[in-house]
N, CA, C and O atoms as a Tinker XYZ file with bonds, in Angstrom:
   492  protein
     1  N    -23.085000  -25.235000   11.033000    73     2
     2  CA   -22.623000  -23.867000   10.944000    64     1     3
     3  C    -21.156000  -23.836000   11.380000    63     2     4     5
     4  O    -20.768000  -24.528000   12.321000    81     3
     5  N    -20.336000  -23.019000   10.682000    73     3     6
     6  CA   -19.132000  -23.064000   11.074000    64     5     7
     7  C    -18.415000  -22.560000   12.659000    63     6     8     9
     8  O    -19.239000  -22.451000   13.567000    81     7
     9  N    -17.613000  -22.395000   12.851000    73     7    10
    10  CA   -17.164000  -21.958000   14.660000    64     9    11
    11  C    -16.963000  -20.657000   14.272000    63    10    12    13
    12  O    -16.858000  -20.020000   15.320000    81    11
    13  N    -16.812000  -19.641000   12.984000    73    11    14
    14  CA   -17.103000  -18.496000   13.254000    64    13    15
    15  C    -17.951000  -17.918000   13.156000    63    14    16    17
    16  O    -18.047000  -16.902000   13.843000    81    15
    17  N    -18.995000  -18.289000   12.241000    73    15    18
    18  CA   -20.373000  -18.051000   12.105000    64    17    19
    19  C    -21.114000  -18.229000   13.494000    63    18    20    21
    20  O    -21.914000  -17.341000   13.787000    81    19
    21  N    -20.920000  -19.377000   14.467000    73    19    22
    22  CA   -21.350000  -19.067000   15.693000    64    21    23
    23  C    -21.265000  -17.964000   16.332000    63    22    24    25
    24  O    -22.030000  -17.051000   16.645000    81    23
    25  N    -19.984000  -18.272000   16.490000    73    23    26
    26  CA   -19.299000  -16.990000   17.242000    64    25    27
    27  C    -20.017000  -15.965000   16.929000    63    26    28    29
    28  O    -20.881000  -15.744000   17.777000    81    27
    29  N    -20.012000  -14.877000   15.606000    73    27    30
    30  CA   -21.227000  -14.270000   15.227000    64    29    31
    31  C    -22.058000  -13.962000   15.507000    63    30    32    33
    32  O    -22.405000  -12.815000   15.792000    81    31
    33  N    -22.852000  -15.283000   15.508000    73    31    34
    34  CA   -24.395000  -14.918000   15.730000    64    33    35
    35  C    -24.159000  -14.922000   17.244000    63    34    36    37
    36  O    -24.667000  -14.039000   17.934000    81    35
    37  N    -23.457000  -15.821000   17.745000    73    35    38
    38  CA   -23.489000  -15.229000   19.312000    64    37    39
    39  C    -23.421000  -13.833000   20.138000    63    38    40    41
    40  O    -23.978000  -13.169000   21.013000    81    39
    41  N    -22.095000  -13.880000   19.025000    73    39    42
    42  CA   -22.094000  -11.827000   19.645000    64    41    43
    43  C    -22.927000  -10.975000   19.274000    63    42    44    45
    44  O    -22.931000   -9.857000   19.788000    81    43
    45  N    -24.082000  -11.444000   17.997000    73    43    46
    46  CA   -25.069000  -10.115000   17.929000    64    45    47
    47  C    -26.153000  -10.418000   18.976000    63    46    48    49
    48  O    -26.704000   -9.448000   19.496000    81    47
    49  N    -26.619000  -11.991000   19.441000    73    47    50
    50  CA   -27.663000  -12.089000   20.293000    64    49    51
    51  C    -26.775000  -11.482000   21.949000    63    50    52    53
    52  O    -27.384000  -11.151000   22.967000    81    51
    53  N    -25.644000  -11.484000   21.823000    73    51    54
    54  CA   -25.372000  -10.873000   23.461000    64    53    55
    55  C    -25.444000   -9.353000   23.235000    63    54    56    57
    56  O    -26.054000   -8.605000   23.999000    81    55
    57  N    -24.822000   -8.969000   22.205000    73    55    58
    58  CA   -24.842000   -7.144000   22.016000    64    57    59
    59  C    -26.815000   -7.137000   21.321000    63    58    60    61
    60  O    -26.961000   -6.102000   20.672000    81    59
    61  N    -27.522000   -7.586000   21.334000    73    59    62
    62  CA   -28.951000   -7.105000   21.174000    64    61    63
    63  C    -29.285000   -7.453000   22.670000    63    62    64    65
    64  O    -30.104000   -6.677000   23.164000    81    63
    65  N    -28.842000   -8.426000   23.478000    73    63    66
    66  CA   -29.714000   -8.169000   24.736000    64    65    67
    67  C    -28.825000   -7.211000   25.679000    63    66    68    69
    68  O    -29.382000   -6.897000   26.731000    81    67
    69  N    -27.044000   -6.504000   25.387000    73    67    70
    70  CA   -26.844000   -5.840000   25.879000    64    69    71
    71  C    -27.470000   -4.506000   25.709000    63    70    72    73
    72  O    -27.438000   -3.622000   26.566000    81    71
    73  N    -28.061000   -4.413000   24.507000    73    71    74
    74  CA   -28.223000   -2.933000   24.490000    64    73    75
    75  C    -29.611000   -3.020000   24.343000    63    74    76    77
    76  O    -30.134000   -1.950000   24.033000    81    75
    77  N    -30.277000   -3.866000   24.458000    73    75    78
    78  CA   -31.881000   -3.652000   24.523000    64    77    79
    79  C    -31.657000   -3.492000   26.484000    63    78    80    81
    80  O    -32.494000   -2.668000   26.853000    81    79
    81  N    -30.968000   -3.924000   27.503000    73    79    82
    82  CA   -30.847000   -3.370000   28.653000    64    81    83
    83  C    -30.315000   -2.517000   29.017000    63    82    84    85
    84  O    -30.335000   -2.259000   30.221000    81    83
    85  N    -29.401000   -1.486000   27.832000    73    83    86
    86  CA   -28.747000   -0.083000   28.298000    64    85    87
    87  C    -29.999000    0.775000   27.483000    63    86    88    89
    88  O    -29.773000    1.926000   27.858000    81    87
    89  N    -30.909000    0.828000   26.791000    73    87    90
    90  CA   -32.117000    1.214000   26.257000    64    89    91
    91  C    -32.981000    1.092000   26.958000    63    90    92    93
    92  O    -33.975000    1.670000   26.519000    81    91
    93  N    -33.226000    0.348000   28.387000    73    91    94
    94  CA   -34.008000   -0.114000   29.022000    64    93    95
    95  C    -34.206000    1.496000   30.038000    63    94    96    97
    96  O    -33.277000    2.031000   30.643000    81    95
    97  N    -35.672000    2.021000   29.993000    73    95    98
    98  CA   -36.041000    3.314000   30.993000    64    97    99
    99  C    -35.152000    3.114000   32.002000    63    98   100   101
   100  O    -34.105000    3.700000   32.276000    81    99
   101  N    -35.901000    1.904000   32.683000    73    99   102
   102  CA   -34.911000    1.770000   34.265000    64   101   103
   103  C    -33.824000    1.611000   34.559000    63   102   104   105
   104  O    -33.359000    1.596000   35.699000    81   103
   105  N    -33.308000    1.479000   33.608000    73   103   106
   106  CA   -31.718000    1.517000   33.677000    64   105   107
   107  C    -30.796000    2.557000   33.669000    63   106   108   109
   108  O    -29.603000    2.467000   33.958000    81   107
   109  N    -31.736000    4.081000   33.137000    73   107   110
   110  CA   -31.685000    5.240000   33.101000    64   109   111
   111  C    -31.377000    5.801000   34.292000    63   110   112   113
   112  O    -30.539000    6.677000   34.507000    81   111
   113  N    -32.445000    4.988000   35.432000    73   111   114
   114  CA   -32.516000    5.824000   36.309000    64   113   115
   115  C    -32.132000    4.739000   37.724000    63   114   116   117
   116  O    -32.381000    5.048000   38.889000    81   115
   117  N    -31.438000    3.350000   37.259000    73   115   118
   118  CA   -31.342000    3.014000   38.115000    64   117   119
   119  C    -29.644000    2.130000   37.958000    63   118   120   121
   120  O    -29.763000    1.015000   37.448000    81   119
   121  N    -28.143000    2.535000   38.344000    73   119   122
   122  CA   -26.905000    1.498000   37.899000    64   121   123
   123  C    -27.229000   -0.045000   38.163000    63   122   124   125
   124  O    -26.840000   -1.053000   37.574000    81   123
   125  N    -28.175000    0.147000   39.383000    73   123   126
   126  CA   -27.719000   -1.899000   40.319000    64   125   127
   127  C    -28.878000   -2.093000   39.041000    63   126   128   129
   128  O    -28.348000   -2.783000   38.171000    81   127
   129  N    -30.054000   -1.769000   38.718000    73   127   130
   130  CA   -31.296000   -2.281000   37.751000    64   129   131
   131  C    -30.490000   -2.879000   36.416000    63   130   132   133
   132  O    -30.425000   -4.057000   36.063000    81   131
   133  N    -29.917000   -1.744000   35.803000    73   131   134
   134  CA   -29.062000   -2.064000   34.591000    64   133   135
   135  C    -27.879000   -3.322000   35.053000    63   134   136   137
   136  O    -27.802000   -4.422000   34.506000    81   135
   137  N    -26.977000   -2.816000   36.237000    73   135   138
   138  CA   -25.849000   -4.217000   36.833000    64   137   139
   139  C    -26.812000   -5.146000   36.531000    63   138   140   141
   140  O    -26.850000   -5.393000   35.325000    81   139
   141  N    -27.603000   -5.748000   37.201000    73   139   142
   142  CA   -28.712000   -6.977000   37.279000    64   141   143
   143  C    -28.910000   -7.642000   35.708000    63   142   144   145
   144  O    -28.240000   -8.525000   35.173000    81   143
   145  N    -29.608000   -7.188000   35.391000    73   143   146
   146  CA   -29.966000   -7.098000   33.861000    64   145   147
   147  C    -28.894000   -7.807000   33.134000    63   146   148   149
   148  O    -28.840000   -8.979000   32.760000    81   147
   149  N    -27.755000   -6.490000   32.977000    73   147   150
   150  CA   -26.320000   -6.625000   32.135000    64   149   151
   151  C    -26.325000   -8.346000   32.458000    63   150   152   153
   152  O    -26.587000   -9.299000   31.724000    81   151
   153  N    -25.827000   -8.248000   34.199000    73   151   154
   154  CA   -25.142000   -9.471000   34.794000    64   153   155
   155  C    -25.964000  -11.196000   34.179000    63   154   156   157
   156  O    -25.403000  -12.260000   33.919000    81   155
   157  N    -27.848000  -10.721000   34.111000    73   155   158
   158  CA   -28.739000  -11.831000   34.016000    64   157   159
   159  C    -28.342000  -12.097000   32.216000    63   158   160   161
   160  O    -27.927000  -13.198000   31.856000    81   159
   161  N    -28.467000  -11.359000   31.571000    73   159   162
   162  CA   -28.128000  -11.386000   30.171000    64   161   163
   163  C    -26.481000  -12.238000   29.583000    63   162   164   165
   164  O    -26.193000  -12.903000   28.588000    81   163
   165  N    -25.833000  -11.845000   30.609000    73   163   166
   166  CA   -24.226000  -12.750000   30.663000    64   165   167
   167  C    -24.755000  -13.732000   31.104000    63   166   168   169
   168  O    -25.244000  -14.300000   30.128000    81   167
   169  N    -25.034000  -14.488000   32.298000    73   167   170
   170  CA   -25.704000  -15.553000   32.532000    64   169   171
   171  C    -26.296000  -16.776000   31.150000    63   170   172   173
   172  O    -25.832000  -17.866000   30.815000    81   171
   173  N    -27.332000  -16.085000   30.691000    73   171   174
   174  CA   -27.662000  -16.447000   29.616000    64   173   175
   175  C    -26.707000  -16.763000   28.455000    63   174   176   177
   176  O    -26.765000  -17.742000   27.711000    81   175
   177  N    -25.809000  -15.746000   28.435000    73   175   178
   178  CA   -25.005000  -16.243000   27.179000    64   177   179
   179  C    -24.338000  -17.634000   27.163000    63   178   180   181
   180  O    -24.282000  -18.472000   26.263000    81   179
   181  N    -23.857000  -17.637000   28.393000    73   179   182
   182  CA   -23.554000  -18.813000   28.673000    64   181   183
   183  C    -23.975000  -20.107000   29.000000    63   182   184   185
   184  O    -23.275000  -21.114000   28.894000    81   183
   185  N    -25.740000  -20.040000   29.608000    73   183   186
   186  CA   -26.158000  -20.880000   29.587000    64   185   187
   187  C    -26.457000  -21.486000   27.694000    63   186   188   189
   188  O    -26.452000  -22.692000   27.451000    81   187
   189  N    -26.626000  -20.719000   26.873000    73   187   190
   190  CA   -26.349000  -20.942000   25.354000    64   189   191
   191  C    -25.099000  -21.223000   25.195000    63   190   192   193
   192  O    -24.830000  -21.591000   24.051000    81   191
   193  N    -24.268000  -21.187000   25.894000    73   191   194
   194  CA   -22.551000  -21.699000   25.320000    64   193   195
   195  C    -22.314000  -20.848000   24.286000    63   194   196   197
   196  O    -21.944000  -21.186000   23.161000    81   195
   197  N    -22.578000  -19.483000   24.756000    73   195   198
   198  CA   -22.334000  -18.037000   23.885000    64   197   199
   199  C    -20.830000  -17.418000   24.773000    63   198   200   201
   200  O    -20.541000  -16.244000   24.542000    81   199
   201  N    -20.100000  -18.050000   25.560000    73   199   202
   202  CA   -19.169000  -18.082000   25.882000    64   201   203
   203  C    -18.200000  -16.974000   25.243000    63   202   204   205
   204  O    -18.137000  -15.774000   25.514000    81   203
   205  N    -17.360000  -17.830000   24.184000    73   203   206
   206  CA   -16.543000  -16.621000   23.476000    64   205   207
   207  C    -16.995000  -15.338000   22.871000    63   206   208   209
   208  O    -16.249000  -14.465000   22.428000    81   207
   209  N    -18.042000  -15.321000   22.895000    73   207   210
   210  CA   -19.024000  -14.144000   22.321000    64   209   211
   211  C    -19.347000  -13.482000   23.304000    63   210   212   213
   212  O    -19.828000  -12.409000   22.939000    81   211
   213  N    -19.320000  -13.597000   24.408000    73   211   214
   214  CA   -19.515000  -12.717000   25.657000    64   213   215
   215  C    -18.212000  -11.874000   25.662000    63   214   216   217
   216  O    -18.047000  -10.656000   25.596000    81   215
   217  N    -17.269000  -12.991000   25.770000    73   215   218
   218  CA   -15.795000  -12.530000   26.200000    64   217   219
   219  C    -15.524000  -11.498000   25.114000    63   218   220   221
   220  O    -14.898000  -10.526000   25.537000    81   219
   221  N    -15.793000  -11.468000   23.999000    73   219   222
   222  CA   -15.341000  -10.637000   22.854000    64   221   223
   223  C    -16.375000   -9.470000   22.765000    63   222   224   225
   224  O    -16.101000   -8.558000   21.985000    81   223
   225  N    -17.838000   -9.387000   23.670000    73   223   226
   226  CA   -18.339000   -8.366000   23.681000    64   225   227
   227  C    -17.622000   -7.788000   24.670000    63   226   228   229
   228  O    -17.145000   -6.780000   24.148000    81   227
   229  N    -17.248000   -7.845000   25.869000    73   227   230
   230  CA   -16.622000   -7.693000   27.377000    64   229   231
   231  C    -15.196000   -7.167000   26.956000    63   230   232   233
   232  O    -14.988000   -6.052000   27.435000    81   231
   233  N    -14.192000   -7.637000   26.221000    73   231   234
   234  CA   -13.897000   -7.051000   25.773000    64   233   235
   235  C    -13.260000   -5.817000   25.144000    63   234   236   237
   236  O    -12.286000   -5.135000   25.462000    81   235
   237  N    -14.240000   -5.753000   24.029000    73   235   238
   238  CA   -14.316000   -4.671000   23.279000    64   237   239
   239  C    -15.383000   -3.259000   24.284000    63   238   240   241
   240  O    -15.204000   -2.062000   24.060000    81   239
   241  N    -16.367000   -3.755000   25.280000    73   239   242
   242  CA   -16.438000   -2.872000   26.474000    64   241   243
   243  C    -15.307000   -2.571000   27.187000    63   242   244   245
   244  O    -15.502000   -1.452000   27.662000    81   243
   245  N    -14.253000   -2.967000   27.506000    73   243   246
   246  CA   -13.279000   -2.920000   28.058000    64   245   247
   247  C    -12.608000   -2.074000   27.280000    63   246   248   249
   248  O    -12.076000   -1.168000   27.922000    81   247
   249  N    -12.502000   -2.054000   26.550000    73   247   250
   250  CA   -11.536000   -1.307000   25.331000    64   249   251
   251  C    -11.880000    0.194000   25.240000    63   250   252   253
   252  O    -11.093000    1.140000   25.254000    81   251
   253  N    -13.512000    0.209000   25.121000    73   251   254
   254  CA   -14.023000    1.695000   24.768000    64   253   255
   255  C    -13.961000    2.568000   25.955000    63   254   256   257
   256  O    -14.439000    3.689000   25.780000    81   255
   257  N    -13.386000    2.259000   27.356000    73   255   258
   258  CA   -13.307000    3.073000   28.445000    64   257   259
   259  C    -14.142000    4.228000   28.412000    63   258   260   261
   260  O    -13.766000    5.399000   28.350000    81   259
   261  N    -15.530000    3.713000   28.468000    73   259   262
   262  CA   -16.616000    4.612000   29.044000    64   261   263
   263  C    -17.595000    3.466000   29.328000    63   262   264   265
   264  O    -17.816000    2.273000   29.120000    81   263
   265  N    -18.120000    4.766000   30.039000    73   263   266
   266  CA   -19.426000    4.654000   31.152000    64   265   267
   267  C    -20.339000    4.151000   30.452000    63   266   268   269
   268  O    -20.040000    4.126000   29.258000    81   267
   269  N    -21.330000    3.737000   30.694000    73   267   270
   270  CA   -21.272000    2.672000   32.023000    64   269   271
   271  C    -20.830000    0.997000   31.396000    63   270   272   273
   272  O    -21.066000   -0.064000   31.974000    81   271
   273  N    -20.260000    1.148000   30.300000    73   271   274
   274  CA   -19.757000   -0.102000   29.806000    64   273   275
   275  C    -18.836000   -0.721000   30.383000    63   274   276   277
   276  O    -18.861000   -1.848000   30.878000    81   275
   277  N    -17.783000    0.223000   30.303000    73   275   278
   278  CA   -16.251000   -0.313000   30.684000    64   277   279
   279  C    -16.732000   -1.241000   32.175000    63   278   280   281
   280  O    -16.610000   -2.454000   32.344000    81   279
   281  N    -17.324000   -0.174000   33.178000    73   279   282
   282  CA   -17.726000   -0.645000   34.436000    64   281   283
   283  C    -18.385000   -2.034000   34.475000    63   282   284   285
   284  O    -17.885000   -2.905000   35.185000    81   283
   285  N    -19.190000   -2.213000   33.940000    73   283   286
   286  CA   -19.992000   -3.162000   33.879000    64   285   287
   287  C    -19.431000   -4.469000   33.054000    63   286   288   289
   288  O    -19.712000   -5.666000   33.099000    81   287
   289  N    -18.879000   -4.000000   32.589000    73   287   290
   290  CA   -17.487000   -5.548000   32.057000    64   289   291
   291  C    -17.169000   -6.087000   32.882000    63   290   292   293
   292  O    -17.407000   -7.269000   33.133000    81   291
   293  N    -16.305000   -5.019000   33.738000    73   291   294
   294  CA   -15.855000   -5.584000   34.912000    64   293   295
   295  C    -16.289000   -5.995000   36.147000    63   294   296   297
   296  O    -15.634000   -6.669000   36.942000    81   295
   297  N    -17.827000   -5.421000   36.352000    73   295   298
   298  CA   -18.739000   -6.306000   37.232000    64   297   299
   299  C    -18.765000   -7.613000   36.514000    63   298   300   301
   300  O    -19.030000   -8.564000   37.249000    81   299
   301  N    -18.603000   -7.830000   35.542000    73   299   302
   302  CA   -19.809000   -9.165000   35.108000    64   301   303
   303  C    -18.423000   -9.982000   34.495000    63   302   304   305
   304  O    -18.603000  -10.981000   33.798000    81   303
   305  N    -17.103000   -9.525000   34.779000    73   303   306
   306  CA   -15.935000  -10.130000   34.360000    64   305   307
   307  C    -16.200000  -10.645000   36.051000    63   306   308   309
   308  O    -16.600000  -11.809000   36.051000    81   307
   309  N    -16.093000  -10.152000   37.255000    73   307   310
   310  CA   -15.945000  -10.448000   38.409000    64   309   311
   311  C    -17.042000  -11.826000   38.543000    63   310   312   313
   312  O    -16.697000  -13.008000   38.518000    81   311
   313  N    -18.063000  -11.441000   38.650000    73   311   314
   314  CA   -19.229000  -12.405000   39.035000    64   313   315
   315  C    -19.316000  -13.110000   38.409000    63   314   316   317
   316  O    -20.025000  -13.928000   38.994000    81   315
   317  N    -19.004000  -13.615000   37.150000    73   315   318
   318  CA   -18.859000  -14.671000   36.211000    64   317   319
   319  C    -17.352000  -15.339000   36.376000    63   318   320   321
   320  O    -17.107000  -16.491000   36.020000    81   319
   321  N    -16.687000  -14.729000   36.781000    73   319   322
   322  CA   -14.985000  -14.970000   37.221000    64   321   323
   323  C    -14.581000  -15.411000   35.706000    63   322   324   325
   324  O    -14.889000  -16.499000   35.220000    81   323
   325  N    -13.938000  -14.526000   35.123000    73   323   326
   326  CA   -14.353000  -14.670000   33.581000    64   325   327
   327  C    -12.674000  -14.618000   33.505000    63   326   328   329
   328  O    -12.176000  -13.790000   32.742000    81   327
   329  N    -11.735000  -15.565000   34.352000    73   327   330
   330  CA   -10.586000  -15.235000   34.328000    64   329   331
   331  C     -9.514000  -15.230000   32.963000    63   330   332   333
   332  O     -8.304000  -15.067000   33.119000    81   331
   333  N    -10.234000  -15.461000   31.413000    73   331   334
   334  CA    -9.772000  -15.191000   30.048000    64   333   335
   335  C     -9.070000  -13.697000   30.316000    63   334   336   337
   336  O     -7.928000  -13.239000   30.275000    81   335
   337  N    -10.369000  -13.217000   30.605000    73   335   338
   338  CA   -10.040000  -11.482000   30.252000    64   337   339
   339  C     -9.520000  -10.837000   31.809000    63   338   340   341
   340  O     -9.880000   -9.771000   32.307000    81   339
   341  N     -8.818000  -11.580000   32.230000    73   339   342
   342  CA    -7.634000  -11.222000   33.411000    64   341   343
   343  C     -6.603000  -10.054000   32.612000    63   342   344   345
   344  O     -6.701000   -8.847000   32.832000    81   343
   345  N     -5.796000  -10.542000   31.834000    73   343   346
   346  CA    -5.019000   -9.659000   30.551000    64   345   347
   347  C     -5.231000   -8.218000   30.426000    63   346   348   349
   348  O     -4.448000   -7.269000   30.371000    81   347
   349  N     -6.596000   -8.321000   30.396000    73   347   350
   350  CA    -7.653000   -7.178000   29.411000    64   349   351
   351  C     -7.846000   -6.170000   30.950000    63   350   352   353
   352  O     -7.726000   -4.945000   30.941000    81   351
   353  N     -8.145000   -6.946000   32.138000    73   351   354
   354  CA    -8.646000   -5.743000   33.450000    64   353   355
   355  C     -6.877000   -5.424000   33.886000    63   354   356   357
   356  O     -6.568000   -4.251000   34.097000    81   355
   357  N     -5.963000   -6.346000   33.978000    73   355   358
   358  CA    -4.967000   -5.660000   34.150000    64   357   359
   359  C     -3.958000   -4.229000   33.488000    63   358   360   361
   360  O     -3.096000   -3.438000   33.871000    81   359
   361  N     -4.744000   -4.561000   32.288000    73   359   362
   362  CA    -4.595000   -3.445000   30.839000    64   361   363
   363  C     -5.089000   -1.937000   31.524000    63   362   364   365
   364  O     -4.540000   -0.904000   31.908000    81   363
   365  N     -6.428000   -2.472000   31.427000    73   363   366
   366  CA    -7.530000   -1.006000   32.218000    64   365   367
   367  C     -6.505000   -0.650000   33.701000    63   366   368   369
   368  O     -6.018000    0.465000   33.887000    81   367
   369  N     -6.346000   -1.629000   34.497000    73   367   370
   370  CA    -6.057000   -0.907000   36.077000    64   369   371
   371  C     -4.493000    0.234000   35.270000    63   370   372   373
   372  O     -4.378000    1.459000   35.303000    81   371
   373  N     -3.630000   -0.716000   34.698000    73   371   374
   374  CA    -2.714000    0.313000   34.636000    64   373   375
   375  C     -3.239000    1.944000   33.729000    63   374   376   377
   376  O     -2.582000    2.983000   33.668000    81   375
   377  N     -4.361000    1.713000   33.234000    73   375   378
   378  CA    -4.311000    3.167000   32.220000    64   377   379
   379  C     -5.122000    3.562000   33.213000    63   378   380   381
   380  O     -5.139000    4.778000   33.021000    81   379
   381  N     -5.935000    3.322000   34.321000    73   379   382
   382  CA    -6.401000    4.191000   35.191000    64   381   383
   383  C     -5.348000    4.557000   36.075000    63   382   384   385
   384  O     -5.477000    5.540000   36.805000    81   383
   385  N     -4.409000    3.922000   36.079000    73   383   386
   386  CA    -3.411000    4.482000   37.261000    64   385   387
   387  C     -2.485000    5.317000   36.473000    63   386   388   389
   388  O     -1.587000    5.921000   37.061000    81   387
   389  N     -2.610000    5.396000   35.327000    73   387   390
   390  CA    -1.388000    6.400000   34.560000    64   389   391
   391  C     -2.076000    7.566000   33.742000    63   390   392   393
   392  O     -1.663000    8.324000   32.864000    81   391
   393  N     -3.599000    7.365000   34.545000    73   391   394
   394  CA    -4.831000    8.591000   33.921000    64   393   395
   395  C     -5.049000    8.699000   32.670000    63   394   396   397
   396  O     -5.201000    9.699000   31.968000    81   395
   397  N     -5.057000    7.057000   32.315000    73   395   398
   398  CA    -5.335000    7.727000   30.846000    64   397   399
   399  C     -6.196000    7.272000   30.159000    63   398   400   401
   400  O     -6.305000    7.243000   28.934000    81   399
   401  N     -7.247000    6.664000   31.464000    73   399   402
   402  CA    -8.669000    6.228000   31.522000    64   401   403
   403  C     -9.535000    6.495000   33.280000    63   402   404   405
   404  O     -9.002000    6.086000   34.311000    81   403
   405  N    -10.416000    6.973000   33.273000    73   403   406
   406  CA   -11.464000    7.234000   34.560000    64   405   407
   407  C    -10.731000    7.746000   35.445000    63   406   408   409
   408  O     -9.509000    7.823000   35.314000    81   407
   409  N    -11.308000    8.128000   36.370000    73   407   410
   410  CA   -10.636000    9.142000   37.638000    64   409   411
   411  C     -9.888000    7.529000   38.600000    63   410   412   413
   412  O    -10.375000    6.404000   38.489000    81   411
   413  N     -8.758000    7.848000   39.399000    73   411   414
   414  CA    -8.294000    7.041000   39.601000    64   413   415
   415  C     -9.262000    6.263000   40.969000    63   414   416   417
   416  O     -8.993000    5.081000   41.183000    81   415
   417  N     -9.968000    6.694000   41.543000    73   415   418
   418  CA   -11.160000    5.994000   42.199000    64   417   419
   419  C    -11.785000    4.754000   41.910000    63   418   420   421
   420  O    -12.380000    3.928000   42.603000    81   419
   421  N    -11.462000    4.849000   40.559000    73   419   422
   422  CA   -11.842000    3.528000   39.725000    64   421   423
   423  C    -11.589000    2.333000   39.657000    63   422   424   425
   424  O    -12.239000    1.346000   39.309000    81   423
   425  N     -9.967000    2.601000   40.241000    73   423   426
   426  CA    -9.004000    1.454000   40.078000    64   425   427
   427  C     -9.624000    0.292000   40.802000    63   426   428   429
   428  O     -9.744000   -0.885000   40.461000    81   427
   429  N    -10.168000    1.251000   42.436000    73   427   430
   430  CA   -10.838000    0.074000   43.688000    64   429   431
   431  C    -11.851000   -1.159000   43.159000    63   430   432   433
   432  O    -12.169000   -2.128000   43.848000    81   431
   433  N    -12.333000   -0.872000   41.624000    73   431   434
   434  CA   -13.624000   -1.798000   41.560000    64   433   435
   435  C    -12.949000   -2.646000   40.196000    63   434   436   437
   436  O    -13.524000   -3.526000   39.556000    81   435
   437  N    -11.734000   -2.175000   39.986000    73   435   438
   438  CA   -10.766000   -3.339000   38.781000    64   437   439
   439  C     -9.898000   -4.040000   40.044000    63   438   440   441
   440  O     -9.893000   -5.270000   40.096000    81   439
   441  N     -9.380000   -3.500000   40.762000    73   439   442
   442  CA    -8.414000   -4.403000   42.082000    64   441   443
   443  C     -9.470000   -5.409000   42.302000    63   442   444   445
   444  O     -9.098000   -6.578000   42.197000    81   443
   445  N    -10.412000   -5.250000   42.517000    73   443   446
   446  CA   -11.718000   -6.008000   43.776000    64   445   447
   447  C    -12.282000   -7.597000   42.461000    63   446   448   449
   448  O    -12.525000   -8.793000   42.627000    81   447
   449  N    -12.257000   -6.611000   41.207000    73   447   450
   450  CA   -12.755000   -8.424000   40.113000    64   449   451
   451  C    -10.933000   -9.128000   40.070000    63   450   452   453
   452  O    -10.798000  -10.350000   40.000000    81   451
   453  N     -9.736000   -8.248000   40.119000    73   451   454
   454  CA    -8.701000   -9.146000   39.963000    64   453   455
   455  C     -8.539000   -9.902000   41.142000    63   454   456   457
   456  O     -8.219000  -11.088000   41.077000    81   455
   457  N     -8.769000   -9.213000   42.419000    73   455   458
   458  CA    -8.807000  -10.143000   43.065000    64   457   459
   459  C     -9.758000  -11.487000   43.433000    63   458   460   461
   460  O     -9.349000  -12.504000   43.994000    81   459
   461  N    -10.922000  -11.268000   43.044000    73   459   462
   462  CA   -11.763000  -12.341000   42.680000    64   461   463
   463  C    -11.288000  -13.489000   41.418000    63   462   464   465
   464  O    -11.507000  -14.651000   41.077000    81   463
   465  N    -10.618000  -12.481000   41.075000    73   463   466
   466  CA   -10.236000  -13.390000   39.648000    64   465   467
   467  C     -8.526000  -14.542000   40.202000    63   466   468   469
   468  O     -8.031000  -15.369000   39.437000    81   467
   469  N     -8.085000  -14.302000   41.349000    73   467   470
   470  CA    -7.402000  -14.593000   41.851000    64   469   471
   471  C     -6.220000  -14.203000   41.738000    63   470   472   473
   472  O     -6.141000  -13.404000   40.805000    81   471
   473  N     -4.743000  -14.472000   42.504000    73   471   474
   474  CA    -3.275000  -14.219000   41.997000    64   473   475
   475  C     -3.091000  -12.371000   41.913000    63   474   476   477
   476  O     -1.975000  -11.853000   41.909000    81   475
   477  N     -4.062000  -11.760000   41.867000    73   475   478
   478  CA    -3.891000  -10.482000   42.026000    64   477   479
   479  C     -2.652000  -10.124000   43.038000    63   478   480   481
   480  O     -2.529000  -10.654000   44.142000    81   479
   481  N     -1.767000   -9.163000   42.509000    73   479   482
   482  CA    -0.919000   -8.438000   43.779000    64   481   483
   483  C      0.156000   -9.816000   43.986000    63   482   484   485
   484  O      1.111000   -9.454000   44.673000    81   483
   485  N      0.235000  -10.899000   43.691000    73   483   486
   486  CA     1.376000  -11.827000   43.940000    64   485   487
   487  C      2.354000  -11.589000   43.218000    63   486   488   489
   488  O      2.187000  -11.471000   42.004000    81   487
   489  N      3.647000  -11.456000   43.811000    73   487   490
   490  CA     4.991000  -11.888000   43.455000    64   489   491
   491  C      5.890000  -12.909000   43.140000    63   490   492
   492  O      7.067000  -12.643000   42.896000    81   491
């Protein structure tokens, strides 16, 4: 199979187990249930070497700046230390700081994966 045809099929098996866990009841009624989930489902992608197909679902979550996606990118950009899409959370912190994404409260949980992600705040 070719390297984009992977790619592909990778990103529909990560976006079917992302959204068979944002479809999930308990996730309705619970953020850490859905975090868990989201986070165990990234796990997986990668244990498949679904790698770039994560990053390009993560992403394009990143991109659509809403709830509870955007957020959860960036949990699972942090805990995976997914330092590709460093670029992509520095993108988000500035449009939350220039309001032109989430209340600026937000910024605290994009600072907290860059700094996991390392080099954050250096000169």
């Amino acid at each position: 199979m070719s390297a984009k045809k992977e790619l592909i099929r990778g990103k529909v098996t990560v976006l079917v187990e992302f959204d068979t866990n944002l479809a999930d009841p308990g996730a309705q009624k619970s953020g850490e249930y859905l975090r868990e989930h989201i986070l165990d489902s990234a796990k997986r992608a990668l244990d498949r070497k679904d790698k770039d197909a994560l990053i390009e679902v993560l992403r394009e979550w990143l991109d659509e700046r809403s709830e509870p996606k955007t957020m959860l990118a960036v949990e699972v950009i942090k805990e995976l230390r997914l330092t590709e899409l460093r670029k992509d959370l520095e993108e988000l912190r500035d449009a939350i700081e220039k309001r032109k994404a989430f209340k600026p409260f937000y910024v605290r949980w994009v600072d907290s994966a860059l700094t996991t992600l390392g080099n954050f705040g250096e000169v």
